[in-house]
N, C-alpha and C positions, 0 to 999 in steps of 0.2 A: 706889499708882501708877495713874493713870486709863491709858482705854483708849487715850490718841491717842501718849503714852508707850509703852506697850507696844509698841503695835505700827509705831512705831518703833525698839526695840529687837528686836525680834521682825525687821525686817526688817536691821539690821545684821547679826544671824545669819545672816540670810538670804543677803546678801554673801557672808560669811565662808564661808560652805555650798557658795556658787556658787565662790567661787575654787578649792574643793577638790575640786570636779566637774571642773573644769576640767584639776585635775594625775589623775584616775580617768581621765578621756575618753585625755587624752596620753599615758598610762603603759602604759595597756589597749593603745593600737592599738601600742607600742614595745615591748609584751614586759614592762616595766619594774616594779620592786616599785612598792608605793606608801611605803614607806618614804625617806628618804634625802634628801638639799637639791637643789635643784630647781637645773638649767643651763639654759645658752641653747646652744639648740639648733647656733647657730653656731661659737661660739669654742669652747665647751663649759665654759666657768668658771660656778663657784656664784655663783649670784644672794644678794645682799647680802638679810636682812632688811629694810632698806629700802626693795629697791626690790619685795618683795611683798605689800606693803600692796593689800588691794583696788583696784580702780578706779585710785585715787588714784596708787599708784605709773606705773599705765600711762601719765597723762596728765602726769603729772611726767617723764616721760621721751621723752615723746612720741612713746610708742609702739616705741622701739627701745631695743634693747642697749647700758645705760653703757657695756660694754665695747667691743663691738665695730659699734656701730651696726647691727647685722641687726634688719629688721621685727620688731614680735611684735605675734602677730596679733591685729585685733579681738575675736578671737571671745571673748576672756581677759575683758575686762569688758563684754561684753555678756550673755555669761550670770552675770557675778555682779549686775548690773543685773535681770536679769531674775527670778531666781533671790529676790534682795531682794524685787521687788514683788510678786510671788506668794508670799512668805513672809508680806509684810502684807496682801493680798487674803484670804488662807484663815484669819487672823487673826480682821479684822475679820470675815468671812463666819462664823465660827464662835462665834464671842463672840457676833453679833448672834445667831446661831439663823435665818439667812438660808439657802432652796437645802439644806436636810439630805434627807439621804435617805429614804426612807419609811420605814426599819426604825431608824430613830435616835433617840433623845428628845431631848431639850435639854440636861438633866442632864447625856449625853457629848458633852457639843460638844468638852472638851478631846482627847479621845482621838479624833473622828472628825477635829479638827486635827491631831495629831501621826500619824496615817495618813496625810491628804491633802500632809503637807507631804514626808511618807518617799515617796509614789508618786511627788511632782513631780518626786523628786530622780532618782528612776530615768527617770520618763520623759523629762526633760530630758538625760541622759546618753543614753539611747536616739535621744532626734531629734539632738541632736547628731554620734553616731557614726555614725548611718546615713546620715545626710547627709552628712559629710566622707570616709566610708570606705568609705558602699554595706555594709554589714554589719552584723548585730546580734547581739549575742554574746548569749550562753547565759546567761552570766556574771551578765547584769542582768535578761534577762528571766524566766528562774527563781526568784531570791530574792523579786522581784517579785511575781511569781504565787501563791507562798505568803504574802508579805506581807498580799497584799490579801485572799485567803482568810482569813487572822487576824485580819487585823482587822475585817473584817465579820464573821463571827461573833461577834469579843467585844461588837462593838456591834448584835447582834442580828438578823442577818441568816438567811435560810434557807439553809445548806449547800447542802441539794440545787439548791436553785433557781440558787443560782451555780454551783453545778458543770454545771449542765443551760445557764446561759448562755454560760460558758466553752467546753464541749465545741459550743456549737452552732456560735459564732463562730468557734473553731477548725477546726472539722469545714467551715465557707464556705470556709476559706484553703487546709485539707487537699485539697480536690476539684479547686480549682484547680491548684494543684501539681501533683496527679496525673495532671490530663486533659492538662498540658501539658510535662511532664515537666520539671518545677523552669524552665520558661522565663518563665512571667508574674511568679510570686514566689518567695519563698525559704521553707527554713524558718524563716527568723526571724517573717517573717509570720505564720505558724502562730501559733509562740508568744506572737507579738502578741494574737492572735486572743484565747489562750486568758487572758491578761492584762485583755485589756479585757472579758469576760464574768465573770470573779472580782473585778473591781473597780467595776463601773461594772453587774452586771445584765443583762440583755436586753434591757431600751429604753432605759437609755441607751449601753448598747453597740452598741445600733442605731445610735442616734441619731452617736454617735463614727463607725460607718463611714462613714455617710451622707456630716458632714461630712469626713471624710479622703479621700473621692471625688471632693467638690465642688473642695475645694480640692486635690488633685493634679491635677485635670483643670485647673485653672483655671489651675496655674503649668506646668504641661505645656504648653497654649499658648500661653502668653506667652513663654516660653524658646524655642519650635519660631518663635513669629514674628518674634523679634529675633535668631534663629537661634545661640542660646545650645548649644540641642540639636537632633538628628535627631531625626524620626517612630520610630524602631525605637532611640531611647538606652538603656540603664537607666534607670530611675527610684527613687531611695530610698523606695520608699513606707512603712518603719517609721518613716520621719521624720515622714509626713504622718500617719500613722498616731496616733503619740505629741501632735500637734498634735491631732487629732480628739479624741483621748479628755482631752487637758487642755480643752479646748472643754465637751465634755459633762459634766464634772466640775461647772464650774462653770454651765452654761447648759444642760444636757442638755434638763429637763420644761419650759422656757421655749421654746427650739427645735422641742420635738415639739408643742407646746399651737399653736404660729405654724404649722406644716404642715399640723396635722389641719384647722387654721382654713381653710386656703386650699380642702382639699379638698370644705370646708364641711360 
């Protein structure tokens, strides 16, 4: 099976993957097992195997309930959409031996894929909740955080140095919290913090804050200027957050290599 195959299938999984992020994100903020056939939120009847065919079923129905015509919402195939392309992005990026991290060989490209594609998963469930909900549950950012510890160790990474990067970018988020008494962030931030230090390092967990700043500042004032939000809103920053650090995943030493340039 050549590689343009694969990862083609590689990103049908990837769908597949995405739709069932989808019923984690739904079931997490309703309390709900993840067991059991999926309803429409509306009428409340079980949704037909057919009509939960990825993507597919959504635009066959055009976007509402066989039953009872109620919306369902975009957000259903856009993260299995999205979900798919990053499946075949970290694919191909791994196969080719493209962007690995310094402590990596080539020899595990498969295993530093089946990590990057387990953290997408979480961190796409993380920008999604934090964003719809203002929340980041424990739930994903813990299993997470040991994840990414595991697996950079198995692929050769220094312990200590992630734990000294985690604890550093945690201990940014912790100070803040503290001086301000939980008003500027949450603790979820925290354990953002310490996420993006066990998986990503210290420069390029830099590099993730950096961009998670640029870009919440940038839709911060877009929103205040078409008056989406007030100056004093919330802001979901674990959203931006989980945005940042999939950024630096894939572009981190390309992004710091263009800054240091500018600083010359």
């Amino acid at each position: 099976m050549n590689v343009i195959l694969w990862t083609i299938v590689i990103s049908l999984v990837g769908i597949a993957v995405g739709s069932f992020l989808n019923v984690v994100i739904f079931r997490s903020e309703k309390k709900l097992p993840l067991t059991g056939r999926s309803k429409c939120l509306t009428c409340q009847e079980p949704v037909t195997k057919l009509d939960l065919i990825p993507i597919i079923s959504f635009f066959a129905l055009k976007g509402r309930c066989r039953r009872c015509t109620a919306v369902i919402e975009w957000q259903y195939p856009i993260i299995e959409i999205v979900t798919g392309v990053l499946f075949g992005l970290l694919f191909v990026r791994a196969f080719a031996g493209v962007g690995f991290p310094y402590f990596v060989d080539n020899s595990q490209w498969l295993l530093l894929f089946v990590r990057d594609v387990v953290m997408v998963c979480f961190l796409l469930i993380i920008f999604v909740y934090d964003f719809k909900y203002s929340y980041i549950l424990d739930r994903f950012t813990i299993p997470a955080m040991i994840l990414a510890l595991l697996f950079n160790i198995a692929l050769g990474a220094d312990a200590t140095s992630l734990l000294f990067s985690g604890l550093l970018l945690g201990s940014f988020f912790a100070f803040q919290f503290l001086i301000s008494n939980g008003r500027w962030i949450g603790g979820g931030d925290i354990r953002m913090g310490l996420l993006m230090g066990f998986f990503l390092g210290i420069t390029n967990g830099l590099v993730a804050l950096f961009v998670a700043y640029i870009i919440g500042a940038a839709a911060g004032i877009i929103l205040i200027t078409f008056k989406k939000r007030k100056a004093d809103s919330h802001v979901p920053f674990g959203t931006f957050l989980a945005l940042g650090t999939l950024v630096a995943m894939f572009w981190g030493t390309q992004i710091l290599d263009w800054y240091l340039g500018l600083l010359g």
